[in-house]
N, C-alpha and C positions, 0 to 999 in steps of 0.2 A: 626397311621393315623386314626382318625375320618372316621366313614363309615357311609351312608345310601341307602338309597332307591334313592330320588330326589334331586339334588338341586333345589331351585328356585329362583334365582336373580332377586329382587325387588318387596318391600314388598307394593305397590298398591295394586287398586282394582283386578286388572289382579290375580298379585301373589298371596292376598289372596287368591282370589276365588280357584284359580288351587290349594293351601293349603289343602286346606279346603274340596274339592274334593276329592284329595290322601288320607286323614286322614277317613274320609268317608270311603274307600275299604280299609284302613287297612295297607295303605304304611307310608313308615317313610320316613321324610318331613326336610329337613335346608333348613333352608326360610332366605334370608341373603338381606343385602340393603349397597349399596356404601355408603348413607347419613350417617350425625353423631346421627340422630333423625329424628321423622314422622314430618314436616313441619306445618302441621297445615289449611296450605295454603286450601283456598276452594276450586280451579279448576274448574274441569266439574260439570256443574248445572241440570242435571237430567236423568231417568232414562226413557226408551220406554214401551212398552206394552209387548214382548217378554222376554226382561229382567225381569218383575215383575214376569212373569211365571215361569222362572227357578227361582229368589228366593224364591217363594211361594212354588214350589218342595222340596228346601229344608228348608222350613220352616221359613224361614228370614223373605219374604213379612211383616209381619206384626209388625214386628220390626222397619220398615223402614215407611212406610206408614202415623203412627201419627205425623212422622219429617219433612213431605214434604208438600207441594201443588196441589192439583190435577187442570190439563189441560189440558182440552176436544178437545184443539187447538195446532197443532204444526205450524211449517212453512216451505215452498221450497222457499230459496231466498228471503225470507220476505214476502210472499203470502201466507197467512191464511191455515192451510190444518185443516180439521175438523177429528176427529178420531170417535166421539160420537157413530158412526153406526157401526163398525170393530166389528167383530168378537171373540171378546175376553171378558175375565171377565174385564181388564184392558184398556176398551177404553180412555186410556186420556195419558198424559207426568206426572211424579211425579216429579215436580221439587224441586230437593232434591240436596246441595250441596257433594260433590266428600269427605270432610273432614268427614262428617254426614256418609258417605257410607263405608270410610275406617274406623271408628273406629267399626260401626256394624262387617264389615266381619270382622276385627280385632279380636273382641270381639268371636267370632263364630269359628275363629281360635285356639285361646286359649285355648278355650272349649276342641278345637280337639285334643289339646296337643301340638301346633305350637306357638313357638312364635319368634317374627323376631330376629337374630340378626344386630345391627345395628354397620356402619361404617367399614363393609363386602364387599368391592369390588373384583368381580373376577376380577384378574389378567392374568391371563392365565387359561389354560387347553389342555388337551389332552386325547386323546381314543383309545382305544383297542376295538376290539369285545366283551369285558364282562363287560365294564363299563368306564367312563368317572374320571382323577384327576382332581378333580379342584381346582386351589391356587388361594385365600383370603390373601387380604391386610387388609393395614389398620388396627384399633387397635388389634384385632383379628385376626391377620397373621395365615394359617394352610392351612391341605392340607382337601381334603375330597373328598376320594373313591366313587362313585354313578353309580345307574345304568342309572341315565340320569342326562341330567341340560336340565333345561327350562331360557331361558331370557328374563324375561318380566321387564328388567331395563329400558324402556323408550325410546324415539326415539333418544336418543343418545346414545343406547346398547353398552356397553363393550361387552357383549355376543356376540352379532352381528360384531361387530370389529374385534373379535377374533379370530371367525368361517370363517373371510374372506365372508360376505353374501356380495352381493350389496344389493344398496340400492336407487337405480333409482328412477325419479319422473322427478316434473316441481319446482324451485324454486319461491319463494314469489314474485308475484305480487304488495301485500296490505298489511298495517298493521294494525291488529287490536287491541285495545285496552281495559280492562274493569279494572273496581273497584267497589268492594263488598262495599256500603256507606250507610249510614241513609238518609234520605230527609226531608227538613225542607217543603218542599211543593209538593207531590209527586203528578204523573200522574193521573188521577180518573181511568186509568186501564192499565195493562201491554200493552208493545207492542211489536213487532218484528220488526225492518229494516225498520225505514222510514229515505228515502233517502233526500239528500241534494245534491250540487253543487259539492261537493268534496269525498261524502261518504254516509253512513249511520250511525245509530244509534237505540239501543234497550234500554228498562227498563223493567225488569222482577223483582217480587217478589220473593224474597225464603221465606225468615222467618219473621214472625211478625216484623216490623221496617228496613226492612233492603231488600234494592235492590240492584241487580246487572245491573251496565247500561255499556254499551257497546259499542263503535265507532267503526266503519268501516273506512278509509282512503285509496283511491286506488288511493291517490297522494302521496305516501308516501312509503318508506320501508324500513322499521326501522333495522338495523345490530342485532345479534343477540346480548346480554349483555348487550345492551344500555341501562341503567337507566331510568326508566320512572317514575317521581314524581306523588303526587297527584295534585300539581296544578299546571303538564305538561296535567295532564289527562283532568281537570274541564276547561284549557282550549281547547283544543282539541271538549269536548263534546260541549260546550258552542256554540262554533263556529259555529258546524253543528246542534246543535238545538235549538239556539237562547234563551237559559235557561239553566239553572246548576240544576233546581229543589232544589236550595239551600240542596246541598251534602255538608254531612259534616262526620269526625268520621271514615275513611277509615279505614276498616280492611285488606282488597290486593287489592293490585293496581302492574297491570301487560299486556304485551303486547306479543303480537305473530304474527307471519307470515300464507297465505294461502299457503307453500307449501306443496306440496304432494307427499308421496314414498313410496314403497313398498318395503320390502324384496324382493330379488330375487325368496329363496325360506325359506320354514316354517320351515325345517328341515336338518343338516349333521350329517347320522350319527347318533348318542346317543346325539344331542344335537337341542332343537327347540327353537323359538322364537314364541312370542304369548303377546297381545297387542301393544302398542306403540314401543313395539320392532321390530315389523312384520311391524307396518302401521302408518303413522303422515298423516292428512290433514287438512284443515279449519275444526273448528267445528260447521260449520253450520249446522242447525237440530239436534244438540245436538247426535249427533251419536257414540263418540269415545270411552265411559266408558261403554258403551253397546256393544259396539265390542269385546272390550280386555274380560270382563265378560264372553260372549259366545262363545272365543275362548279356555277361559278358562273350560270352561261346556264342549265343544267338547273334546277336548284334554286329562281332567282329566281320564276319563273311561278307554282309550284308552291307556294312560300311565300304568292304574294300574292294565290295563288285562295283558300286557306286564310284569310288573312284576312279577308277581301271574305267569307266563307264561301260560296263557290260552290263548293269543292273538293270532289269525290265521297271517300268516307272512306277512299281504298285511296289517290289520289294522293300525299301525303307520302314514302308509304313507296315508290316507284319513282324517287325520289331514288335510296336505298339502290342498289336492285336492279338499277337503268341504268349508272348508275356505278360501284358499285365493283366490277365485275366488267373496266372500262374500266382501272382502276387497276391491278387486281391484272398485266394483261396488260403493261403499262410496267413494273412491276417485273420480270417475268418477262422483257421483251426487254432489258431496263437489263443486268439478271446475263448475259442471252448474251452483251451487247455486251464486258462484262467479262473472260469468260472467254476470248474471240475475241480482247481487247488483251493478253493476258499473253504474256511471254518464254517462249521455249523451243522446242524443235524439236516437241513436240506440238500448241501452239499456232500453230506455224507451219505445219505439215501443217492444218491446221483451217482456218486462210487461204487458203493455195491453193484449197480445196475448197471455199469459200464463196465465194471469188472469182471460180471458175468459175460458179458456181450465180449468181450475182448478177448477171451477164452477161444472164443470160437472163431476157424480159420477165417470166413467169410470180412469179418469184422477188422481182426486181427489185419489182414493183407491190405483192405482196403484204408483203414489206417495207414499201417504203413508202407504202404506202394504210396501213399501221397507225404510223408515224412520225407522219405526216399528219393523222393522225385523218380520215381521206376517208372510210374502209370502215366508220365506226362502224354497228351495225344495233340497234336498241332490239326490242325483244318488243312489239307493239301490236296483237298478236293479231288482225290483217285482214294477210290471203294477198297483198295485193297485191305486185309487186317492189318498190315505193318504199317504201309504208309500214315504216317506225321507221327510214328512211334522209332524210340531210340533202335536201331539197329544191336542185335546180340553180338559178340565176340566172335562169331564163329571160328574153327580150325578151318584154312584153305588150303589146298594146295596149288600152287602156281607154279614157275620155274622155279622158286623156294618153300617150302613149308610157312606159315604164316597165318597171320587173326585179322580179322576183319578191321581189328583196332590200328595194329599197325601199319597197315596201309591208308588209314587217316593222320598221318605223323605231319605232313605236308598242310594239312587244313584245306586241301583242294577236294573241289564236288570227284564222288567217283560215281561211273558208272560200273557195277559188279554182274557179270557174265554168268553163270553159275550152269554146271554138270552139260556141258554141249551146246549152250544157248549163244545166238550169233546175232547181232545189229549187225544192219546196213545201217552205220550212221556214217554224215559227210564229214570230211577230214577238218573244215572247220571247227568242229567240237575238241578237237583235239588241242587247243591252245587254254579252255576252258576247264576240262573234267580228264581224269584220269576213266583210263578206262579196263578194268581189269577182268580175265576169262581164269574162269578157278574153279575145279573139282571140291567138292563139297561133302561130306557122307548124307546119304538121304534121312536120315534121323530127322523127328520132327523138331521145330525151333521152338523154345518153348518161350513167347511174350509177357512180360506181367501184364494184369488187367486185361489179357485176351486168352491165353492158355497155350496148346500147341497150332502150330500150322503147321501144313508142308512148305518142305524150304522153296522159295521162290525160284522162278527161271531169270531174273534178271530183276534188280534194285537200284533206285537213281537216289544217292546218299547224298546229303547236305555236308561239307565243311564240321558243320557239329553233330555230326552222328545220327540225325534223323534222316529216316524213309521218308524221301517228298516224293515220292513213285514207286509200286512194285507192280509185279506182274506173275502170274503162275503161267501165263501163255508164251509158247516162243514167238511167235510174231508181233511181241509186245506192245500191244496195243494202245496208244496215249502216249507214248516217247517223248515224239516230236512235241505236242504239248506241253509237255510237264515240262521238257528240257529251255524252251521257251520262255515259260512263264516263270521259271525258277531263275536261269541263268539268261536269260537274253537272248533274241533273237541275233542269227549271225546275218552277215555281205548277204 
C-alpha cells in the first residue's frame, strides 16, 4: 500500500496552493485529480489585494504580476468600488486568468517535489485514529495510507460526498454567461454590469487582444450540462447590449448559476474540505480563487504542525472556526450583489441608493476591505489591534534590508523583535519559529478596518501572515501562552 503524509484531491488553484504549503514544512504530499488532464479552460479572471500578499510571502507575486492587468477598481453589484487608497502595497484587482494562475502554482509545485496525478478519483475512504485509506479509481486504481486527505475537488466534491458533509444553500436564480473572445471593435474601456430590461452585462480585458465579456440573465435558468454555443452566447450578449463588439475567435464559452452552499462543516475527523469543496456562489466581485487560495494558506501550517505532531490539540479545528465564518460572509455579499443586478424599478431604486452610499469613504472601504479580504480578523484571543489581523509589509532592517514579507518565504511561525525589544525565550522554540530582532522606523502602521497604531514591540506571526500575538510592552506579556497554544507546548 502506497503511504504518505496528505492526500490532496484536486489539483486547482486550492490544491496547488495547500501542495505547495505541506512541501514547504517538509510533509509528503499525493496530489491526485479525477480529470483525465489540466483543462486549460480560463475560469476565474483575478486575484484581490490579500491574495497578492500571501503570494508575495511566498515569493510567487512576481511571477504572476507581468501576466496580468492592474485594476485600481473593483465592483459591488456593478457599482465602481475604488481600492487606490487601501492600505496595502497591492491596492488594485490583477486581473489575471485562473489557467495563467494554475500553471505558476503548478510550476511552483514541481519545484516542491509535487506533481498531480491525473484521472485519480477518490472512490472511497475510510479512518481510524492514526490515519485515513483512501481508494483511487480510474486509470491509476490504488489504495493510499495518509495522515489526512484534503478535498478541494470542486463544488461537486467526491470528498464531500463521501464524508456525508451537507451542503446547504439557495439554488439558481440567474444564469450567467461569459466567453474569453477577440473584438473586432472593442469598448474604449472595460466595464462591469451595465444593466438592461432583462439583465446585465461586463467586458473586461485580460490580455492583450482578448476580453472576457459577460451576460447576466435573471430571466433565465439554465439546467446544469446544457450546452451553450458561441453563437447562443453572441446572441444572448447582443440582445442586452445592443452590439457584439464584433467578437470573434472564442477560446471558452461557458455558463453558470448564482447558487450558493456551504459545507456543513470544514472538517470529519482526518478529513477537510477547503475551496469549492467548502463553498460555490456567484462570482461576483471576482472572489472565489481568492477564497480557496486563503483557505489553503490557513489550513496548510495547521496540517503540517499536526503531522510534525507539534500541533496543540485544539489547532485543526480553527481551520473550521476561522474560515468558514469568512465563507459564509462571501455567500452572503455574492446574494446582495445579485439582488442589486436584477431588472426593475425596485432594483433600480436600490441602485441609486447604494450608489449614493458607495460614494462615501466609510461604505466604500468597508465594502471593499471585505472584497479584498484586507479586514479579515481571526479570534486569537490577545487584545491587541493587530493580533488575528494580516501583518503589513513593513521595511526592516536586520543584517540585511528587508520586508516583513520576505522573511515569510519559509512558511515558518516567526517571532519579530522590533526597535530594541529582547525575549528570554528557551532554546526549544528555536526548532519551531524563526525568531527575528529588526529596527523598524517608528512611523505608525496603518491597519485596514482599524486605522494607525504604534508599531509593536514584538509580534508572534502565523505561517500565513496573521498576528496570533502582539504586544506594545517589552516584557511581553502572554508569550509563553500564545506560543503554546498556537504552536505546542515543548519537553
Amino acid at each position: 500500500m502506497e503511504t504518505t503524509d496528505v492526500v490532496i484531491a484536486g489539483s486547482g488553484p486550492t490544491g496547488l496552493m495547500l501542495a505547495s504549503e505541506l512541501r514547504l514544512a517538509g510533509v509528503r504530499v499525493a496530489l491526485v485529480d479525477g480529470l483525465p488532464a489540466r483543462t486549460g479552460e480560463s475560469r476565474a479572471g483575478g486575484i484581490h489585494a490579500r491574495s497578492m500578499e500571501i503570494l508575495d510571502q511566498r515569493g510567487l507575486l512576481d511571477r504572476l504580476l507581468p501576466q496580468g492587468r492592474r485594476m485600481q477598481a473593483g465592483h459591488f453589484g456593478g457599482l465602481p468600488l475604488d481600492f487606490s487608497d487601501f492600505d496595502t502595497e497591492h491596492p488594485y484587482m490583477l486581473a489575471i486568468l485562473q489557467s495563467v494562475m494554475e500553471r505558476e502554482l503548478e510550476g511552483r509545485a514541481i519545484e516542491l517535489g509535487v506533481d498531480t496525478v491525473w484521472d485519480s478519483p477518490v472512490t472511497g475512504f475510510s479512518q481510524d485514529d492514526s490515519g485515513v485509506r483512501v481508494e483511487l479509481g480510474g486509470a491509476h486504481p490504488r489504495t493510499v495510507r495518509a495522515a489526512y486527505l484534503v478535498g478541494c475537488d470542486g463544488g461537486r466534491s467526491s470528498v464531500r460526498k463521501l464524508a456525508g458533509i451537507g451542503f446547504p444553500g439557495t439554488d439558481a436564480t440567474a444564469t450567467g454567461m461569459l466567453a474569453d473572445v477577440e473584438l473586432a471593435d472593442p469598448p474604449a474601456a472595460p466595464f462591469f454590469g451595465r444593466r438592461s430590461a432583462a439583465g446585465d452585462y461586463s467586458a473586461i480585458q485580460f490580455e492583450p487582444g482578448w476580453y472576457r465579456l459577460i451576460v447576466q440573465r435573471h430571466d433565465l435558468v439554465l439546467p446544469r450540462g446544457t450546452e451553450l454555443t458561441f453563437e447562443d452566447f453572441r446572441a444572448h450578449f447582443t440582445e442586452l447590449a445592443g452590439t457584439d463588439f464584433g467578437m470573434h475567435s472564442p477560446r471558452w464559452v461557458t455558463h453558470y448559476g448564482d447558487s450558493a452552499r456551504q459545507a456543513e462543516r470544514y472538517r470529519t475527523g482526518r478529513v477537510f474540505l477547503a475551496g469549492d469543496a467548502a463553498h460555490i456562489h456567484n462570482p461576483a466581485g471576482g472572489q472565489g480563487q481568492n477564497l480557496g487560495i486563503q483557505d489553503a494558506v490557513n489550513l496548510g501550517w495547521k496540517l503540517a504542525a499536526a503531522v510534525h505532531g507539534t500541533a496543540p490539540e485544539t489547532l485543526l479545528d480553527t481551520y473550521e472556526s476561522e474560515r468558514h465564518p469568512i465563507a459564509a460572509r462571501v455567500l452572503h455579499n455574492t446574494r446582495a450583489q445579485t439582488a442589486l443586478m436584477r431588472p426593475g424599478a425596485h432594483s433600480d431604486a436600490l441602485r441609486d441608493v447604494m450608489s449614493d452610499l458607495i460614494a462615501t469613504d466609510p461604505v466604500r472601504h468597508r465594502l471593499g476591505l471585505e472584497i479584498t479580504a484586507l479586514d479579515i480578523h481571526y479570534d486569537t484571543k490577545c487584545e491587541h489591534p493587530l493580533a488575528g489581523r494580516r501583518v503589513p509589509d513593513a521595511t526592516l532592517t536586520t543584517t540585511d534590508r528587508t520586508r516583513v514579507y520576505e522573511l515569510l518565504r519559509r512558511a515558518r511561525p516567526i517571532l519579530l523583535l522590533l526597535n530594541g525589544t529582547e525575549a528570554p525565550i528557551s532554546p526549544e522554540w528555536g526548532d519551531r519559529i524563526d525568531i527575528v530582532t529588526a529596527e523598524t522606523p517608528g512611523t505608525p502602521w496603518h491597519i485596514p478596518a482599524v486605522g494607525p497604531i504604534p508599531v509593536p514591540a514584538a509580534i508572534l506571526i502565523r505561517p500565513d501572515g496573521y498576528a496570533t500575538w502582539a504586544t506594545d510592552e517589552p516584557g511581553l506579556p502572554g508569550l509563553g501562552e500564545a506560543l503554546e497554544n498556537w504552536f505546542g507546548a515543548t519537553a
